[in-house]
N, C-alpha and C positions, 0 to 999 in steps of 0.2 A: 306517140304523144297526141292527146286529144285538142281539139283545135278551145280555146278560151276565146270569150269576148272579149270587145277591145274595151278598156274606160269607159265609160259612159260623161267623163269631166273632161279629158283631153284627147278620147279618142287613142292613147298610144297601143298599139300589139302586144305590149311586153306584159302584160298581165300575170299572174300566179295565184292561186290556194291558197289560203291558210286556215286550216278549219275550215267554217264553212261558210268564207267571207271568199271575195276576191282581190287584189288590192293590187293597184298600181306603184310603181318603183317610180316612176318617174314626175307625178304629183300627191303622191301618199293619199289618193282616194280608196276609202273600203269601201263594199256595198254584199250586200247577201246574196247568195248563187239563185235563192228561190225567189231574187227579179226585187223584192222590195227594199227599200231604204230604210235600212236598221238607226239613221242617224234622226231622219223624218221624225218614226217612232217615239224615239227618247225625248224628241223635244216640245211632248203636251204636259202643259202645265196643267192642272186642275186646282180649282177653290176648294175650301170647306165641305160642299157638297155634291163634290166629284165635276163640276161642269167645268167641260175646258174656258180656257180661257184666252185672250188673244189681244195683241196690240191694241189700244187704243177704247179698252172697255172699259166702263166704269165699275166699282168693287166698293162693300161696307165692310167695315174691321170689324169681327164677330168677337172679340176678344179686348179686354185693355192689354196695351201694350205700352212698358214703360220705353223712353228715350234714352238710349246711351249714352253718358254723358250730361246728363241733364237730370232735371226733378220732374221734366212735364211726364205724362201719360196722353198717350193718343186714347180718346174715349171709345166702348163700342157703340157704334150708328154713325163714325165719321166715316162721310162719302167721299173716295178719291175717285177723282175720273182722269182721265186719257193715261193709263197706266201703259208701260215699255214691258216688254219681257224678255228678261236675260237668264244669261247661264249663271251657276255658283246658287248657293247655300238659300240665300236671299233670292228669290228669281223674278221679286216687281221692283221697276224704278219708278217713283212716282214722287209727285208733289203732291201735301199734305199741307191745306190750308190751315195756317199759324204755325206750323212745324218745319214748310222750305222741302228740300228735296231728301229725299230718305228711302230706303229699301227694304221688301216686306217680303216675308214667304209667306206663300200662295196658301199655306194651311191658317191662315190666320183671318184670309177675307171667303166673303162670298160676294157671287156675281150681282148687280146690282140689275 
């Protein structure tokens, strides 16, 4: 049996293969055998114009975008600044002045 590295989250021995992942039993951390974090990876957002994107930037809405729920339309050239970035379908939290707090995917602004 070939010797596995231990977790790189909690350090345990017990490691195993699957494909070509490694993953821990005893904190369900994956990570890729070629050393990099396949989780890292997945989590760049990019704008309209391919540029990542990151916590705390500000973005213009390239797009009208109507409000669910409502008659308003967010115009395009509204500036949201200090934008969150989360997981799921929608991946900015922000606040839209006149509009309150609201959730935007990332294909709809670019970086300001």
């Amino acid at each position: 049996m070939s010797a596995l590295p231990p977790c790189p989250k909690c350090q345990s021995e017990y490691t195993y293969e699957d494909g070509a992942m490694f993953v821990c039993p005893e904190c369900a951390h994956e990570w890729a055998q070629d050393g990099s974090d396949a989780a890292a990876d997945a989590a760049v957002v990019r704008d309209a114009n391919g540029n990542v994107l990151a916590d705390g930037d500000s973005v213009v809405v390239v797009k009208d975008l109507k409000v669910k729920g409502s008659s308003s339309v967010v115009k395009v050239g509204t500036k949201v600044k200090n934008i969150r970035l989360v997981e799921g379908d929608h991946d900015i939290d922000c606040k839209i002045p006149g509009f309150g707090a609201m959730q935007l995917k990332s294909e709809f602004v670019k970086k300001a």
